[in-house]
Kinemage of the C-alpha trace (Angstrom):
@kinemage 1
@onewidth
@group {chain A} dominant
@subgroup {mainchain}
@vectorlist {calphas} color= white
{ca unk a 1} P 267.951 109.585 113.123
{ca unk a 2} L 264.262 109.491 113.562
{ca unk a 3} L 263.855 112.856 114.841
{ca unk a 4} L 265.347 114.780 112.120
{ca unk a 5} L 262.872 112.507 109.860
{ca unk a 6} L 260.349 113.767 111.486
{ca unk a 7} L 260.965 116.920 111.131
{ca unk a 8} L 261.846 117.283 107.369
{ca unk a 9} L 258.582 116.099 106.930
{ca unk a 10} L 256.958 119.127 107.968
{ca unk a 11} L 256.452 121.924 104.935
{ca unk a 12} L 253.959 124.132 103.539
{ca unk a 13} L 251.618 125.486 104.540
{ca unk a 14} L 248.069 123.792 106.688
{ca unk a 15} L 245.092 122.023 105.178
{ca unk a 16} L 242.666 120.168 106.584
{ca unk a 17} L 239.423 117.720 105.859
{ca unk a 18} L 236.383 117.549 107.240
{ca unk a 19} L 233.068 115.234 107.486
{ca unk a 20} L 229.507 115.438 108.579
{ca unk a 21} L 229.750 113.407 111.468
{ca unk a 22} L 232.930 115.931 112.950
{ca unk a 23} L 230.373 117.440 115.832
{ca unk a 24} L 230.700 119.888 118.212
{ca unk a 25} L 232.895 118.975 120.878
{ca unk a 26} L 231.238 117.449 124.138
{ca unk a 27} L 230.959 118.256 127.430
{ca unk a 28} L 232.875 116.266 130.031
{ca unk a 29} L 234.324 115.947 133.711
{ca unk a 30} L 237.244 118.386 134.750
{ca unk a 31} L 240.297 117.255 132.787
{ca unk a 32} L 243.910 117.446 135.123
{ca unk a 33} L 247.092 117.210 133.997
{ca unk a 34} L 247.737 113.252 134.884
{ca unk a 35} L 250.901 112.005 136.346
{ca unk a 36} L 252.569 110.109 133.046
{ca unk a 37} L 256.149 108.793 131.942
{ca unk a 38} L 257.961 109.793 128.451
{ca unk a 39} L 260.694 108.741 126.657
{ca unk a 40} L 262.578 111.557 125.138
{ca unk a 41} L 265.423 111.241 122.255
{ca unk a 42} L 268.145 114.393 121.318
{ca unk a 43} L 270.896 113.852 118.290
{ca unk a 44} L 273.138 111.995 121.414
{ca unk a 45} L 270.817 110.639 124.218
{ca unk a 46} L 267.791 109.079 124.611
{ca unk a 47} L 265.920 110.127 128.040
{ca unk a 48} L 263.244 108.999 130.691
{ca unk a 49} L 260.905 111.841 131.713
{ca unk a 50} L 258.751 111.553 135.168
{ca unk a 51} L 256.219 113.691 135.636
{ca unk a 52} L 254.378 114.358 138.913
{ca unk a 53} L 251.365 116.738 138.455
{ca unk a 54} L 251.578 117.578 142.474
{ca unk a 55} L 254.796 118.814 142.276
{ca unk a 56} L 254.734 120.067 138.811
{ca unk a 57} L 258.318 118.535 138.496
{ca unk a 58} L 259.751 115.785 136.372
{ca unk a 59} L 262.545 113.301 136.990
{ca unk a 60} L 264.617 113.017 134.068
{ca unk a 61} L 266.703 110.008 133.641
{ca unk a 62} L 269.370 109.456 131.024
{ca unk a 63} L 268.973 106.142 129.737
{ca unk a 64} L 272.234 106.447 126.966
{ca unk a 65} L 274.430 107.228 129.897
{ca unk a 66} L 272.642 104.772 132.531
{ca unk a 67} L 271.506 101.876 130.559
{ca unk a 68} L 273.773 102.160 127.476
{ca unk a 69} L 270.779 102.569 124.944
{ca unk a 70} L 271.878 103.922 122.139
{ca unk a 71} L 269.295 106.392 120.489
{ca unk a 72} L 269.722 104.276 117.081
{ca unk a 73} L 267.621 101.682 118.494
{ca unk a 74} L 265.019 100.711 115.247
{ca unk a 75} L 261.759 99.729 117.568
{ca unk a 76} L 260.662 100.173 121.139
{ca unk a 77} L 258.306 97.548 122.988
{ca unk a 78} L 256.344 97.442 126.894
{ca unk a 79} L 255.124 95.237 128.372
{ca unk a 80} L 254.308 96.173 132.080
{ca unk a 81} L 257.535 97.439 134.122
{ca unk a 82} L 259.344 96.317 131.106
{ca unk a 83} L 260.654 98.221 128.251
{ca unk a 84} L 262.781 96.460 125.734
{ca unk a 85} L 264.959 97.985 122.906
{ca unk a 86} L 266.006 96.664 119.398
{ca unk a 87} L 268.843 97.148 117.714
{ca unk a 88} L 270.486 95.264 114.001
{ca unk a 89} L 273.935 94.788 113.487
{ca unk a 90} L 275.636 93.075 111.104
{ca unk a 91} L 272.902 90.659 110.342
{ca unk a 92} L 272.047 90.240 114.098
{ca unk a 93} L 268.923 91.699 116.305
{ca unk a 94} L 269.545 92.572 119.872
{ca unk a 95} L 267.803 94.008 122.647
{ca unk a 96} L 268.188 95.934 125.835
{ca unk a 97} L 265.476 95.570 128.224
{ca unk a 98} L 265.485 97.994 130.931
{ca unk a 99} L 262.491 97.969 134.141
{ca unk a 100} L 261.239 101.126 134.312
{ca unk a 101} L 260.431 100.912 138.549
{ca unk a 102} L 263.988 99.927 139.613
{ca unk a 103} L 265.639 101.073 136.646
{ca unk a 104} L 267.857 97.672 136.362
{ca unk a 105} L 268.601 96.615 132.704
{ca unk a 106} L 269.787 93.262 130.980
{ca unk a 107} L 271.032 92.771 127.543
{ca unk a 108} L 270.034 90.043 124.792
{ca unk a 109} L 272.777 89.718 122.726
{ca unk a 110} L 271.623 88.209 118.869
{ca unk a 111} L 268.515 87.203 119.912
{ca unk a 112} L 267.773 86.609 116.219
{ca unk a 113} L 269.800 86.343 113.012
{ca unk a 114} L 268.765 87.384 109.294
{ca unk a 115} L 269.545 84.600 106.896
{ca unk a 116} L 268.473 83.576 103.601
{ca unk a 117} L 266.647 81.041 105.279
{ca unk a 118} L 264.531 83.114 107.200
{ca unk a 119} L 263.629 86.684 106.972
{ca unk a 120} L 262.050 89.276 109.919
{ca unk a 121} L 259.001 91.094 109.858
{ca unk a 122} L 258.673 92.584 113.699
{ca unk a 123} L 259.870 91.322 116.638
{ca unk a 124} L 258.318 91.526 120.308
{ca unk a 125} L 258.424 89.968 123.723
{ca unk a 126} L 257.059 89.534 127.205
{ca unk a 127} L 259.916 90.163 130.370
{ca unk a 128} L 260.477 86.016 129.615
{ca unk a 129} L 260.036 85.583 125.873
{ca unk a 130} L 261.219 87.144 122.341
{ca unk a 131} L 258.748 86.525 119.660
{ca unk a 132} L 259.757 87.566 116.051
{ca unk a 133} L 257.416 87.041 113.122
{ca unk a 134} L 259.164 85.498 110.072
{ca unk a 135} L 259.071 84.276 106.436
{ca unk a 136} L 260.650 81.422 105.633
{ca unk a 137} L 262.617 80.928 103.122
{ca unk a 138} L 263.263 84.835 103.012
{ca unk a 139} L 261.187 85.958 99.670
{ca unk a 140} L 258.188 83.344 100.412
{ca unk a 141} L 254.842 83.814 101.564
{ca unk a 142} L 255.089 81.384 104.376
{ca unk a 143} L 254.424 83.044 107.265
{ca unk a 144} L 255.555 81.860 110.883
{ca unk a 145} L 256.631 82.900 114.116
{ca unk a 146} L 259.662 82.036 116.371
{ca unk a 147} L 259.668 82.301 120.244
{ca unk a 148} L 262.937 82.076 122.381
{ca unk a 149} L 262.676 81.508 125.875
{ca unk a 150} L 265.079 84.012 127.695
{ca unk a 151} L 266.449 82.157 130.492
{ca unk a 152} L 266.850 78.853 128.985
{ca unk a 153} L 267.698 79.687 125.240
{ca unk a 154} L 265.177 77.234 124.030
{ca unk a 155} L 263.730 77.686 120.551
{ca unk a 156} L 260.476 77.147 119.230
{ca unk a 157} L 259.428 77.407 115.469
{ca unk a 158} L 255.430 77.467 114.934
{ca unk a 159} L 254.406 77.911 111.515
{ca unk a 160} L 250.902 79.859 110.869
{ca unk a 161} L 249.834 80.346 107.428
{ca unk a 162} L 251.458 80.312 103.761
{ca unk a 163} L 250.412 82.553 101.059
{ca unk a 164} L 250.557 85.852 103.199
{ca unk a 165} L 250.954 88.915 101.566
{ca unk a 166} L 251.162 91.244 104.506
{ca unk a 167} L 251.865 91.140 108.131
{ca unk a 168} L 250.903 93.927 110.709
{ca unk a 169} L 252.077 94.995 114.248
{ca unk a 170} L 251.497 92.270 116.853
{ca unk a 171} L 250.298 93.095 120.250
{ca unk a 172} L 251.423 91.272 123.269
{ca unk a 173} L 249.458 91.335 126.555
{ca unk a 174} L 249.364 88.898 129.745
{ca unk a 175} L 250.615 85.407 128.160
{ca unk a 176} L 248.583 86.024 124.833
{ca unk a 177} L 250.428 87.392 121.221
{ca unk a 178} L 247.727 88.507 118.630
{ca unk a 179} L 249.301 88.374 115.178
{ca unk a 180} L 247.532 89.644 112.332
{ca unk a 181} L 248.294 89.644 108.623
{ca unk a 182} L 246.504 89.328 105.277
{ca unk a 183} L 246.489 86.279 103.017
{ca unk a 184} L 246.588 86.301 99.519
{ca unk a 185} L 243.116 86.542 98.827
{ca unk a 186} L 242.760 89.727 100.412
{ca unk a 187} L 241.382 87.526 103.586
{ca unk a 188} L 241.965 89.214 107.065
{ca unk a 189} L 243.164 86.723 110.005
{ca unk a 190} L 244.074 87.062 113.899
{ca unk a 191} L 246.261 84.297 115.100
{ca unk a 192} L 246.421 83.813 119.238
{ca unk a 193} L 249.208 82.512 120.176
{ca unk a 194} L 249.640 80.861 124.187
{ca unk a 195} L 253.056 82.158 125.127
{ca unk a 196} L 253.503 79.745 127.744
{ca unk a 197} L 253.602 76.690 125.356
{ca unk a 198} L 253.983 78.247 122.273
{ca unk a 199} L 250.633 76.850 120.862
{ca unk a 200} L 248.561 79.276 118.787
{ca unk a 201} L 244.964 78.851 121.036
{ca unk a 202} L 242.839 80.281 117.930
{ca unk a 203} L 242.398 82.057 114.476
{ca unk a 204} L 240.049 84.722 114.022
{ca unk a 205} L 238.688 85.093 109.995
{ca unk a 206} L 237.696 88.250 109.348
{ca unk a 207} L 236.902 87.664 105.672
{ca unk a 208} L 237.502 90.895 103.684
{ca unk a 209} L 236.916 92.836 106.860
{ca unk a 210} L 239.275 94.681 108.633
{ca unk a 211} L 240.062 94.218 111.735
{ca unk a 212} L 241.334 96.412 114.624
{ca unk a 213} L 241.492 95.604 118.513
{ca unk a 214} L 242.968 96.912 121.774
{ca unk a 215} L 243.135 95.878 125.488
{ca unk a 216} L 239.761 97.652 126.925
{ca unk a 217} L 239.812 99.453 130.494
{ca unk a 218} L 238.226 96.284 132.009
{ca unk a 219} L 241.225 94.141 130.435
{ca unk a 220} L 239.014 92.439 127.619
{ca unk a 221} L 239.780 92.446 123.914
{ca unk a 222} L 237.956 95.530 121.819
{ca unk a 223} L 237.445 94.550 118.218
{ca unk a 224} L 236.715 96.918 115.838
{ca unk a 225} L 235.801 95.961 112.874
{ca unk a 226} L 235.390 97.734 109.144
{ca unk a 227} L 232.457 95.908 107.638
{ca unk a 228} L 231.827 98.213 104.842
{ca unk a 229} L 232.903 101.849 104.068
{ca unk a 230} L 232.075 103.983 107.390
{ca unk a 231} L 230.152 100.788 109.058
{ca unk a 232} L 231.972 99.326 111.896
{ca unk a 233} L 231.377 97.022 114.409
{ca unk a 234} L 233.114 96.550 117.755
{ca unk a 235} L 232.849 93.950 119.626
{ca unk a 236} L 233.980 92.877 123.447
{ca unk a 237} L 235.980 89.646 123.750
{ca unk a 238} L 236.757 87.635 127.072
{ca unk a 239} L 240.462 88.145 127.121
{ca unk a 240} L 240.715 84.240 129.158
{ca unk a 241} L 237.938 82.478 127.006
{ca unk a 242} L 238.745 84.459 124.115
{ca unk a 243} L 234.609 84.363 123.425
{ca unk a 244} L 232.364 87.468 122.224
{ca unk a 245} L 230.677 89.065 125.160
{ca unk a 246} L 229.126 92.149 123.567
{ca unk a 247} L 228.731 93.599 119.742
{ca unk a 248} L 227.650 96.821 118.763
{ca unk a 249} L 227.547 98.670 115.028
{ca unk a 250} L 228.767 102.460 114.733
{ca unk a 251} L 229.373 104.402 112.007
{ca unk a 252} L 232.233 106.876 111.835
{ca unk a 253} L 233.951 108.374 108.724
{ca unk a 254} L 237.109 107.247 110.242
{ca unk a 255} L 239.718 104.980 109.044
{ca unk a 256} L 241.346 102.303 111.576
{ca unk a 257} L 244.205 100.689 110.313
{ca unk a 258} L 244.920 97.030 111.003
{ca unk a 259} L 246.474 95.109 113.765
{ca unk a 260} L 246.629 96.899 117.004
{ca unk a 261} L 245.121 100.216 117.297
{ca unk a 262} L 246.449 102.839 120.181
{ca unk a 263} L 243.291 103.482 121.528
{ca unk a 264} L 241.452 103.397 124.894
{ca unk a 265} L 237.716 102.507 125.292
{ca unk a 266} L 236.618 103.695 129.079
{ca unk a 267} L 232.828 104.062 129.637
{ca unk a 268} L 231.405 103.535 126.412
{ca unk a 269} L 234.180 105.947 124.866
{ca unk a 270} L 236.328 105.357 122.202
{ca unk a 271} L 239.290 107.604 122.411
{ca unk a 272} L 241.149 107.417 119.320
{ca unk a 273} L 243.005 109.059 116.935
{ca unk a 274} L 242.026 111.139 114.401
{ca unk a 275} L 244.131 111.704 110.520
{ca unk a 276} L 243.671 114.961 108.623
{ca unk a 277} L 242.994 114.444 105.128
{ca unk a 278} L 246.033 115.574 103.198
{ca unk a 279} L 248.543 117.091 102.434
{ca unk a 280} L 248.504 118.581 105.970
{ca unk a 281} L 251.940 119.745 108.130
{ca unk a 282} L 249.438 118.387 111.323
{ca unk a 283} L 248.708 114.663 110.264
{ca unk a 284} L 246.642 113.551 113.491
{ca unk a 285} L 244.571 115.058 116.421
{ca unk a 286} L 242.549 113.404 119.150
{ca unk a 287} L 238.808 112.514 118.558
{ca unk a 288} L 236.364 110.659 120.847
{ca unk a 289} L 233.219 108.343 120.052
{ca unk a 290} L 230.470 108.082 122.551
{ca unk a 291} L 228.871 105.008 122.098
{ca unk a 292} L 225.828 106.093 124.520
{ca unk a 293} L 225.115 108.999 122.330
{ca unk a 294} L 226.276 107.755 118.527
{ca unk a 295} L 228.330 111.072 118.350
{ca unk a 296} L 231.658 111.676 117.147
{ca unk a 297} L 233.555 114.431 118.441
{ca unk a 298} L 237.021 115.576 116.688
{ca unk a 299} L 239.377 117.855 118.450
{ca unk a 300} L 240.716 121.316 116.350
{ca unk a 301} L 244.427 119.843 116.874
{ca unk a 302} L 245.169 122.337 113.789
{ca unk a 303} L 244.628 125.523 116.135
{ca unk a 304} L 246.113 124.222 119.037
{ca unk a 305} L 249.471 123.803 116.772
{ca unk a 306} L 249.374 126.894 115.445
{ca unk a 307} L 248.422 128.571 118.845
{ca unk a 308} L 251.710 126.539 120.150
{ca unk a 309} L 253.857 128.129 116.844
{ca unk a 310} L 253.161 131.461 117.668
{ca unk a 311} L 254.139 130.870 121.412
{ca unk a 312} L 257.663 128.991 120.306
{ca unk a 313} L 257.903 131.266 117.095
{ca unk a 314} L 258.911 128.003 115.399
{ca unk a 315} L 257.177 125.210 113.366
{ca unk a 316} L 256.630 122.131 115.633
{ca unk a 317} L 255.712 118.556 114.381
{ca unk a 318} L 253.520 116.254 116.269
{ca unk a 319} L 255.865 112.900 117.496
{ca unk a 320} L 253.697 111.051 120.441
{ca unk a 321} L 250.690 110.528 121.613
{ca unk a 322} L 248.204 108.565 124.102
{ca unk a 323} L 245.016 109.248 126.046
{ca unk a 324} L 245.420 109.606 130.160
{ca unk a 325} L 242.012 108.050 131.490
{ca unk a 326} L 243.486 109.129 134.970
{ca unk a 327} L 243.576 112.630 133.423
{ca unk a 328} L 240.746 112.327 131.306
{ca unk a 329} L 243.057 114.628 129.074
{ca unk a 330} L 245.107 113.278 126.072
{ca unk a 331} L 249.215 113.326 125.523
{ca unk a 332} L 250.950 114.898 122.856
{ca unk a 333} L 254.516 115.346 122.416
{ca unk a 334} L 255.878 117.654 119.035
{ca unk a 335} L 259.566 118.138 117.985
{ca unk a 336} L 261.066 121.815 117.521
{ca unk a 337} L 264.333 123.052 115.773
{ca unk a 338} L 265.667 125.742 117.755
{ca unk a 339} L 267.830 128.776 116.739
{ca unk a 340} L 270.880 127.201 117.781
{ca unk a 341} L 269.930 124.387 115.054
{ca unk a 342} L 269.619 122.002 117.701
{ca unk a 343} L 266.142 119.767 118.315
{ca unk a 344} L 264.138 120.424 121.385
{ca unk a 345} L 260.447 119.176 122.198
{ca unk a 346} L 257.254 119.558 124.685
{ca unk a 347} L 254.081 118.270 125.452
{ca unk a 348} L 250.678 119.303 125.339
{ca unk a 349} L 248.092 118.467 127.646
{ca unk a 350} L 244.841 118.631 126.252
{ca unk a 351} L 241.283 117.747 127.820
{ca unk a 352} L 238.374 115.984 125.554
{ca unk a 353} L 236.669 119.168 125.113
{ca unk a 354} L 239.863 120.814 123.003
{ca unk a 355} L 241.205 122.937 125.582
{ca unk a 356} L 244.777 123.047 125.805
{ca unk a 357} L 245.624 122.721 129.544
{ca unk a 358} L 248.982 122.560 129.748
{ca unk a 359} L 252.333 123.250 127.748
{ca unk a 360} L 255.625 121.678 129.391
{ca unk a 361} L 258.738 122.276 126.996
{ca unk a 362} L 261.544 119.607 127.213
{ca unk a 363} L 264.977 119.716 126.073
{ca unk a 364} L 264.874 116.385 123.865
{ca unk a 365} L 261.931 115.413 121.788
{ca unk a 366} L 259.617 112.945 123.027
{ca unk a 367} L 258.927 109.791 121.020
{ca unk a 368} L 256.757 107.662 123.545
{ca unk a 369} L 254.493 107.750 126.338
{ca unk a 370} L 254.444 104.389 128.535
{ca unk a 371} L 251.285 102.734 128.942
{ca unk a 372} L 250.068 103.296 132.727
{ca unk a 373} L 251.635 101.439 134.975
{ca unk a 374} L 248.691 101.110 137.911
C-alpha cells in the first residue's frame, strides 16, 4: 500500500539545508483558495474530492465503489477529462480509464504483456492510444516504444535507440509523447513521437546536459536545461513547429531532475519545487523563480508542517502537490495516522509569499491533484 509507505518513511527528528540564493520571500497579488480536484486513497477505497471555494464544500466521489478501481493500482496518468489507471497481474498490464466530467469509465483489459521478449519501463496514453516504453529482448539496452490503438487493437512497434542505460517519465500532451532517456555514454536525448502515425517527428541531443521541460501557461514547451553545476538555461519551444522561440540563462542552486518536471511557468515565474537537503522528515516545499528579477524565493514548508503537527497533535508526511495559477496559491496534500490507527489526510493551501491560507482535513489521504481542467 503506498500510503503506509509513505508514512514509515517519516522519523526523527527535522533538518534542513540552505543556500545563498534562498531570499526573502516576495511580494505578490492576493492568493485565494482556487477551486481544484484530488484524488484521495484510504487502506479500502480510493476517492475523488471536488472542491468549490464559493461554497467551501467538496463533492466526494468513491471511485472503488463507482468505477471499480482498486486502490492497488501501480501508476496514475491524465490527460485532459481523462484519467487512466494501471494495474499488473499475472504478467499482464491493464487499465481503467475513467472521465472525470461525466464520470463514465471503460476498461482495457491486457493492454500489454511482460515476456522475455520484451520488458516495460512506463506506460502512458492519450483517451485513444496506450504507449508503453520497452526493452527488447528484456535485459538489453535496446530501447523502443509500442503504441496500441484503442478502438481498433492495432499495434505499432517503433524502435528509438540501443545502448540506453536509463529511461525517465514520458510526458504526453495534445498528439505529441516526449520520451527521454540516457545513452550509454552518459548522452541526454528527447525523442518526439507523432501519436497520430506513430512516427517519432524529432530527437533532441542534449549532450551531457540535463534536460527538464513542461507544458508552459501559453501551451509551448519550457526546457530547462542543467548546463553546468547551478547554470541553467530555459528555453521556449513552439509546441506545433517544435522550434526555439526564446532562451534565457539563470542560475539557481536547485536540482531538476530529468524528463518531465511538475512545474508551472506563468509570467516569467517558475513555480517549482523545492528538496531539503537531508536527512529531513519534510523532503520538499514550494519555491518560485522570477525571471524579471533573477531572484529565487523558497517557501519555510518546515514551519508550516510543524505549525500543522501541533494543530493535529500528530506527525504528518507531505504526499501531493501542484501550483493553482487560478489561485496563485500552491497544493499540498500530507498523510496522518490517527489514534484509532487508521490513515487520514488534508490539504494545505498556501500563497507564494508562505502564508498558510487554508487547512481542509479529509478522511483519506490525498495522492494527486488533477491538472486544471479550463
Amino acid at each position: 500500500m503506498r500510503i503506509l509507505i509513505i508514512y514509515l518513511l517519516v522519523s526523527g527528528g527535522l533538518f534542513w539545508g540552505c543556500s545563498k540564493d534562498d531570499l526573502p520571500s516576495l511580494p505578490i497579488d492576493k492568493a485565494a483558495v482556487p477551486d481544484f480536484s484530488a484524488l484521495g486513497e484510504n487502506l479500502e477505497h480510493v476517492y475523488q474530492y471536488d472542491y468549490i471555494s464559493a461554497t467551501e464544500q467538496a463533492n466526494i466521489v468513491d471511485l472503488t465503489q463507482e468505477n471499480a478501481i482498486d486502490n492497488q493500482f501501480i501508476s496514475l496518468r491524465q490527460d485532459g477529462e481523462t484519467l487512466t489507471f494501471y494495474t499488473f497481474s499475472l504478467g499482464n498490464f491493464s487499465a481503467i480509464q475513467r472521465n472525470v466530467r461525466t464520470g463514465t469509465s471503460r476498461v482495457l483489459e491486457n493492454v500489454y504483456s511482460i515476456s522475455e521478449d520484451r520488458s516495460v519501463v512506463w506506460g502512458t496514453n492519450s483517451p485513444e492510444k496506450v504507449f508503453f516504453g520497452y526493452f527488447m529482448p528484456q535485459g538489453s539496452d535496446k530501447f523502443g516504444l509500442r503504441t496500441l490503438d484503442i478502438a481498433s487493437g492495432a499495434v505499432a512497434d517503433i524502435p528509438v535507440e540501443d545502448h540506453v542505460q536509463n529511461v525517465y517519465e514520458p510526458l504526453y500532451s495534445d498528439g505529441k509523447l516526449f520520451v527521454t532517456y540516457q545513452t550509454d555514454s552518459d548522452i541526454y536525448r528527447t525523442a518526439i513521437l507523432d501519436a497520430s502515425n506513430s512516427q517519432i517527428l524529432r530527437t533532441w541531443d542534449f549532450g551531457l546536459a540535463t534536460p527538464s521541460f513542461f507544458i508552459e501557461d501559453a501551451g509551448d514547451i519550457a526546457l530547462i536545461t542543467r548546463v553546468d553545476g547551478n547554470e541553467y538555461i530555459k528555453a521556449i519551444y513552439d509546441f506545433d513547429t517544435l522550434e526555439k522561440r526564446s532562451e534565457t540563462a539563470f542560475s539557481v542552486n536547485r536540482y531538476f531532475a530529468p524528463g518531465p518536471l511538475q512545474a508551472e511557468l506563468v509570467h516569467n515565474k517558475l513555480y517549482y519545487l523545492n528538496y531539503y537537503a537531508q536527512p529531513s522528515a519534510v523532503p520538499y516545499g514550494p519555491a518560485v523563480y522570477d525571471f524579471i528579477k533573477g531572484e529565487n524565493s523558497i517557501i519555510d514548508m518546515i514551519g508550516i508542517v510543524q505549525e500543522i503537527q501541533i494543530e493535529v497533535g500528530s506527525t504528518i508526511t507531505l504526499t501531493a502537490h501542484r501550483y493553482s495559477p487560478a489561485g496563485k496559491s500552491f497544493l499540498f496534500g500530507y498523510a496522518r495516522k490517527s489514534n484509532n490507527g487508521q490513515f487520514q489526510g488534508g490539504i494545505l493551501v498556501i500563497s507564494e509569499d508562505g502564508t498558510l491560507i487554508e487547512h481542509l482535513t479529509t478522511p483519506f489521504v490525498p495522492i494527486y491533484f488533477l491538472e486544471s481542467l479550463q
